[in-house]
C-alpha positions in Angstrom: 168.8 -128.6 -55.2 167.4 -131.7 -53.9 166.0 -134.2 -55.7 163.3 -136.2 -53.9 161.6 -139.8 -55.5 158.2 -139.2 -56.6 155.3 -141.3 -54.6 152.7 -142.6 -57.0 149.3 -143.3 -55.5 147.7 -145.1 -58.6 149.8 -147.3 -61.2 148.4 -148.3 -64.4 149.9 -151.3 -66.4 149.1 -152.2 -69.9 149.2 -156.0 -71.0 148.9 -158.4 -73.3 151.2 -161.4 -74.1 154.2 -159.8 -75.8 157.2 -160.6 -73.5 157.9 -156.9 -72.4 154.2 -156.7 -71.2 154.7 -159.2 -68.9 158.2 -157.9 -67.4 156.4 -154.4 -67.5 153.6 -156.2 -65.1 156.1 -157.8 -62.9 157.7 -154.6 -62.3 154.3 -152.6 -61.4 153.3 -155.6 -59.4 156.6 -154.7 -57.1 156.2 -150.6 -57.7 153.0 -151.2 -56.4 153.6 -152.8 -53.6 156.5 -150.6 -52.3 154.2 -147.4 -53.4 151.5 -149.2 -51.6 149.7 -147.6 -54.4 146.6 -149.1 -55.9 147.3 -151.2 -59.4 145.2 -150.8 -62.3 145.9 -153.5 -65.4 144.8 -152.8 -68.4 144.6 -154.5 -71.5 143.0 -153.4 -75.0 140.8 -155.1 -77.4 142.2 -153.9 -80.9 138.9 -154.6 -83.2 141.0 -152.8 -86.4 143.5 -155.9 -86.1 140.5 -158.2 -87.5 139.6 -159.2 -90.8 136.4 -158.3 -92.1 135.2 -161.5 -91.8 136.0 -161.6 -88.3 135.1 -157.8 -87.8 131.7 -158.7 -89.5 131.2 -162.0 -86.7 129.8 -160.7 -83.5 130.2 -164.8 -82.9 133.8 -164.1 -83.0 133.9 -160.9 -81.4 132.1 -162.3 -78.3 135.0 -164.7 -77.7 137.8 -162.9 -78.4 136.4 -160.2 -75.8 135.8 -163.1 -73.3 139.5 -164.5 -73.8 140.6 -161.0 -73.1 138.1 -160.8 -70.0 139.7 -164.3 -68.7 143.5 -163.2 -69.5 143.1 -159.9 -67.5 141.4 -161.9 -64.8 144.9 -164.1 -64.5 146.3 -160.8 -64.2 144.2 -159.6 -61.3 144.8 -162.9 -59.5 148.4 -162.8 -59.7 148.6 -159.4 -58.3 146.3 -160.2 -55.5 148.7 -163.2 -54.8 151.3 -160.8 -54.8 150.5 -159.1 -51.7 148.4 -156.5 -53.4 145.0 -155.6 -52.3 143.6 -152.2 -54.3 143.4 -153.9 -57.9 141.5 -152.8 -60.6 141.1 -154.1 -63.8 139.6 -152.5 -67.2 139.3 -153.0 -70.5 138.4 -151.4 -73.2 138.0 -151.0 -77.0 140.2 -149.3 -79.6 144.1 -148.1 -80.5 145.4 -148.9 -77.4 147.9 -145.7 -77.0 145.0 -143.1 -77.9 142.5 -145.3 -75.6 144.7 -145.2 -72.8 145.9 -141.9 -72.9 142.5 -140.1 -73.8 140.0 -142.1 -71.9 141.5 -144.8 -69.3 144.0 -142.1 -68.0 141.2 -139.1 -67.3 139.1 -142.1 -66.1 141.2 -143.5 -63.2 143.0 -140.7 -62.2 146.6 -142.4 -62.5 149.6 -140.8 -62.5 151.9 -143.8 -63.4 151.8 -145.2 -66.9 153.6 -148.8 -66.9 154.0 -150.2 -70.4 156.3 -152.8 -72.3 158.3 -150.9 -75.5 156.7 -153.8 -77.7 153.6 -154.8 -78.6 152.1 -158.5 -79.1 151.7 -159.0 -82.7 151.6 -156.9 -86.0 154.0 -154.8 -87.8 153.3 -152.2 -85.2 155.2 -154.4 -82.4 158.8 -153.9 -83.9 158.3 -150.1 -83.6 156.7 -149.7 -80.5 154.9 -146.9 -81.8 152.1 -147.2 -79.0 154.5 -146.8 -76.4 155.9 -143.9 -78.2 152.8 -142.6 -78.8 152.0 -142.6 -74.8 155.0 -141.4 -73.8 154.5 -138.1 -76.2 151.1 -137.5 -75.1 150.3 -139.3 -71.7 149.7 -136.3 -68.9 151.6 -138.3 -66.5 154.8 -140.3 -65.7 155.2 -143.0 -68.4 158.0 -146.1 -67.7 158.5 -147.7 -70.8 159.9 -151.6 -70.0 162.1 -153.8 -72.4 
């Protein structure tokens, strides 16, 4: 039997500022590139992380969802200086495993899931229960990076 290496066409990368989303970037940047697959970066606003003051502030909201806008733009540049030319970006709104796997997945037609094993803040990042989450139930190939 002979075991071929799998081609990806379209590579989707989840980030945010935990360290092993930024190695998981740097490794789709170059999977990417020696795919010459197009590069979608994702990034999740996690509205049930606020407190319901903050929840309740649309002020607050706004900005946090225009930091996150900004961030993924940084993102978007660096792959473009990377050599890259079919980048996407997207963000959306929710738990980031179910949104990713349920919506962004079906929506860009991937079939490379790239994600760090940790998450940037809350209890939830020393379990890496969103990674383990996609890994169970994404419909394609899911690399999880420490």
């Amino acid at each position: 039997m002979e075991v071929t290496e799998k081609d990806f066409q379209k590579i989707l990368v989840g980030v945010d500022q935990s360290e092993d989303a930024q190695i998981a970037f740097h490794y789709a940047l170059k999977e990417a590139k020696k795919q010459h697959a197009a590069l979608y970066i994702i990034s999740i606003f996690e509205k049930q992380n606020l407190n319901v003051y903050q929840a309740l502030d649309q002020n607050f909201i706004n900005q946090k969802k225009a930091e996150l806008q900004t961030e993924i733009e940084t993102y978007r540049q660096q792959a473009l200086d990377f050599g890259l030319t079919d980048v996407k970006v997207v963000i959306d709104e929710g738990d980031p495993g179910e949104t990713i796997v349920k919506r962004i997945i079906p929506h860009t037609g991937a079939d490379l899931l790239i994600v760090g094993s940790k998450s940037k803040k809350g209890i939830t990042k020393y379990f890496g229960s969103q990674a383990a989450y996609m890994a169970k139930y994404a419909p394609i190939s899911v690399m999880i990076i420490r």
